[in-house]
Structures are given as C-alpha cells and as structure tokens.
C-alpha positions in Angstrom: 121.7 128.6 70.4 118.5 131.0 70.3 118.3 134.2 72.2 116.0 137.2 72.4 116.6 140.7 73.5 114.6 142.2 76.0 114.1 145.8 75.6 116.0 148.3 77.5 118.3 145.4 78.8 122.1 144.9 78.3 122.8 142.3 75.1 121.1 138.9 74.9 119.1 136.6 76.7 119.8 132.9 75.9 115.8 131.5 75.6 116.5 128.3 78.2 117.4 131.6 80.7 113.8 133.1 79.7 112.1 130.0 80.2 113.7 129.3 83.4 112.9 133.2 84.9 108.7 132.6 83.6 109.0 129.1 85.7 109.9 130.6 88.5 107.7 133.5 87.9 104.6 131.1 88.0 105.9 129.1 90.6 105.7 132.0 92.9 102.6 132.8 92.0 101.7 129.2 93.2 103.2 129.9 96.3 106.2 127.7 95.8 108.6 130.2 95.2 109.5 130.7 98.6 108.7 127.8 100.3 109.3 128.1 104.3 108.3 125.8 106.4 106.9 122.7 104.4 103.3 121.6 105.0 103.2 119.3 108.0 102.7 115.6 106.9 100.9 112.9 108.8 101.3 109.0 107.6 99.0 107.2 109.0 97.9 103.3 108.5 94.2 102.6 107.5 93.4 99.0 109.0 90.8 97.1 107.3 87.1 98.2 107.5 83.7 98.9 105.3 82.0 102.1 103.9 78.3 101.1 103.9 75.2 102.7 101.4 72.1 103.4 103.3 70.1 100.4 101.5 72.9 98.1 103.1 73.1 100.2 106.6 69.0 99.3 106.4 69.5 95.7 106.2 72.3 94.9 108.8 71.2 97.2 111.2 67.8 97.7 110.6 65.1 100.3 108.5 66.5 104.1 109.6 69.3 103.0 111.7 72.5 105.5 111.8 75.9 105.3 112.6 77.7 105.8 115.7 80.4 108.0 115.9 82.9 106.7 118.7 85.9 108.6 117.5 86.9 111.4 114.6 89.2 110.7 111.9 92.1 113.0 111.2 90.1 114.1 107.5 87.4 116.5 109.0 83.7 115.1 108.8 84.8 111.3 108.6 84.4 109.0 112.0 84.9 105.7 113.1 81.8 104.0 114.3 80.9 102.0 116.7 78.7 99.1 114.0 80.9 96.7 112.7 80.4 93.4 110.3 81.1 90.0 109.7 82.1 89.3 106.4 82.2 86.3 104.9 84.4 84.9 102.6 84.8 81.7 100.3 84.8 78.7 102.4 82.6 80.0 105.1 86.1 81.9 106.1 85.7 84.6 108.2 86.7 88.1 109.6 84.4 89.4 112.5 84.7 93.2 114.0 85.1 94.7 110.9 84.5 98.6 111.7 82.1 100.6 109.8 83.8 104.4 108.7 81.6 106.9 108.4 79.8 108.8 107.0 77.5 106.7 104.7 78.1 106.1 101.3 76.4 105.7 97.1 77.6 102.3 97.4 79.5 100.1 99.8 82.5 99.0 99.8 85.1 97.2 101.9 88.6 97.6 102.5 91.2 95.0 102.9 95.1 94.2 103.3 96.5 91.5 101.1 97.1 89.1 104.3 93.2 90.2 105.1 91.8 89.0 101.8 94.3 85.7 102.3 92.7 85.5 105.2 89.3 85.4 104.0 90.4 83.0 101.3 90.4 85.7 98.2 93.7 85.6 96.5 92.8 88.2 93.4 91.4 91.5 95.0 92.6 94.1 92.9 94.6 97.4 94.4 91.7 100.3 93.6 91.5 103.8 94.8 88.1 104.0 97.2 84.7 104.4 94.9 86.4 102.1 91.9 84.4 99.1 92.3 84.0 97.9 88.7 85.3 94.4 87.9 86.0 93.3 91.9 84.8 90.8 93.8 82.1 90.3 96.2 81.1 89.3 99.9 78.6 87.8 102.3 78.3 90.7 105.1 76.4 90.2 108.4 74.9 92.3 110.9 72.9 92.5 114.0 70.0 92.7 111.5 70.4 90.9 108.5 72.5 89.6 105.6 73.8 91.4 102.7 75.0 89.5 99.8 77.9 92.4 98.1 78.1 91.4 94.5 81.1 93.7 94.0 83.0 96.0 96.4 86.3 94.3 97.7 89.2 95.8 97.2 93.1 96.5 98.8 93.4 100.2 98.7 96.1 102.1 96.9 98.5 103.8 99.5 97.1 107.8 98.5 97.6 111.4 99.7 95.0 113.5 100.8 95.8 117.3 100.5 94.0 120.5 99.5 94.8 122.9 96.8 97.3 124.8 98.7 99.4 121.8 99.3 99.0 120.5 95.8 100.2 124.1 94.4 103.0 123.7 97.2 104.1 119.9 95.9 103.1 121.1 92.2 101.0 118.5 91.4 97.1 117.8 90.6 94.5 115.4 91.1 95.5 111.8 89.9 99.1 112.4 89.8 101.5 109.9 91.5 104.2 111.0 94.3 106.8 109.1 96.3 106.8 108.4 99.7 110.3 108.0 101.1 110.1 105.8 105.0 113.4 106.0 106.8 114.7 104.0 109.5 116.8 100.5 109.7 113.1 99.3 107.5 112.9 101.7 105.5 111.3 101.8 101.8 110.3 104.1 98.9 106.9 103.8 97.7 106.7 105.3 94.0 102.8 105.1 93.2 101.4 107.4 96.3 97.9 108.4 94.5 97.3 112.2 94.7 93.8 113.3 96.0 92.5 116.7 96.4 90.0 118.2 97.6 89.7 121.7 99.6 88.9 120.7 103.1 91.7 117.6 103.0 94.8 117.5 105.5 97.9 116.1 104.0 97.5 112.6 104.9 99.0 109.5 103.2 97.4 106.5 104.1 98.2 103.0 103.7 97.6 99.9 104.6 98.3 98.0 107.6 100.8 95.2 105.2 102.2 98.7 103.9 103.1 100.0 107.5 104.3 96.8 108.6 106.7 96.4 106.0 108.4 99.6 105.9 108.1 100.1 110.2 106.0 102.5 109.7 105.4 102.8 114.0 109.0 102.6 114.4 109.9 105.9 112.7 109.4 109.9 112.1 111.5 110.1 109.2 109.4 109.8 106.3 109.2 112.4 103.0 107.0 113.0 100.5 108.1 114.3 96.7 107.3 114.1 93.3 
C-alpha cells in the first residue's frame, strides 16, 4: 500500500490517512468541520399559482397596473398578491382563483399539481424547475382586463431547496445538485431528486407541491431531514 513520510514525524503515513486529514482540513474551512446546531429547515407546500411578465400583467389587468402584495413569502422580497386568474384549459375546463406570486417576471409562467393539470384536462405537463419553459404546453389566462393566450409556460414544479451559500458549504453541495428529503410519520416517504438552489439571500426552504405534501402528510408531522 502507498505511504509518504512527513518530515519531522514518527515513521509512515498510509496515503488514504493523508487524504482523509486534507478532507477534513477543507471541510473545516467550509465550516463543516464542526457542525453545531444544524441550519433550521422549513418544508413548506407551494399550492398552485402564476408568475406573470409585465406585457401579460398589462393585458389582464390593464396598461401600468401592479401587484398587490397581501401577504410575504417566507424567501425575502417574494409576496403573494391579491390578482389572481382564470386559466383555461382544453375543453373549456377550468380553474378560477389562481393567485398571482410576486414580484413580476421575463416571462410568465404557471404552476400546477399533477391532480391540477388533470383537473384542467392536461395529462403531459412536464416536472420543470421554475424559468424552464422550453418544450411545455400552453393556456388561455383571463383577467379582469383581458385575455392572454400562453403559448408555453405550464409546468408541475420539481420539489427544490432554496438555501444560501453558507448552508450549501454546511450540506456540501452546489447549485444543481440533487438532495434527499426524508418525511417521517405513520406517511412517511423519501424523496431522492430535491433540486438544489442557491442563491445568497435564500432561507433553507424545500418546497413542494400540494400532491407532494399530501402524500407524504406533510401537515401531520415535524420529523422531516434533509441529506445528500
């Protein structure tokens, strides 16, 4: 097996040792080595609702309209508002009261559960992370205003973790990795493609989807644990 002497030390190092001491070495440096008290994690679900463009918030609400923030979201700087939608589906199948998020978007976009897009008669909405739009389908939205026709923009959102750079060094992982989320209780599940986000004024925050929570009793428990 290979070894290397370190000078001024006592006989041999086996080289899997050395490797192992420069891990933990950088690890520290991280701010890993000595862990503490793990960052607190909140698991919330995101319920269906739509991210609108100004060209779009224009048309449904009118020229120069703005949203209406009615209450904060836990991430810092994003709202609910008080405009919602009416989208409309193949069929003529419909889902009224669908909130708007703020703030405004480059593009809008609308986020659904599976039973949602069942709902509105869509059986092939692909699972994207927010902002990839390429390649899914489209709506009819209407608001107080007007009608705008979506030719791309529906999708069921990947379950994801917000967190900032100090948690990510804390987790060890980077910007499109994938983490685990472990759910306890007498529902409990084990999600094992929890998309990794960063960005430096995030809160650790896993978010899924109201199907998600529902299947996994999401409301029912505390125990939950996230991990690479």
């Amino acid at each position: 097996m290979a070894s290397t002497t370190i000078p001024g030390s006592i006989g041999a190092i086996d080289r899997s040792m050395v490797e192992r001491i420069v891990r933990q070495v950088a690890l520290d440096y991280l701010g890993r080595g000595n862990k503490g008290a793990p960052p607190t994690l909140v698991v919330q679900t995101s319920s269906r609702h739509m991210h609108v463009c100004r060209a779009d918030m224009d048309t449904l609400f009118g020229p120069g309209s703005e949203l209406t923030p009615e209450r904060d979201l836990f991430q810092e700087g994003n709202f609910a508002a008080k405009e919602m939608v009416t989208i409309v589906g193949p069929r003529s199948r419909v889902i009224s009261n669908l909130r708007i998020l703020g703030p405004m978007r480059k593009e809008s976009q609308i986020e659904l559960a599976f039973t949602d897009a069942i709902t509105l008669g869509f059986n092939d909405i692909p699972v994207r992370l927010s902002g990839d739009l390429e390649g899914t389908p489209g709506a009819v939205v209407v608001g107080p205003k007007g009608v705008v026709e979506l030719k791309k923009g529906l999708i069921r959102a990947a379950i994801h973790v917000h967190m900032n750079p100090a948690e990510a060094a804390y987790f060890g992982v980077k910007k499109g990795d994938l983490m685990k989320l472990r759910v306890g209780g007498s529902s409990g599940v084990t999600f094992n493609n929890v998309h990794v986000r960063i960005d430096p004024t995030s809160r650790l925050n896993v978010h899924m989807d109201t199907d998600e929570a529902n299947a996994c009793g999401l409301h029912l428990t505390k125990d939950v644990e996230l991990f690479k």
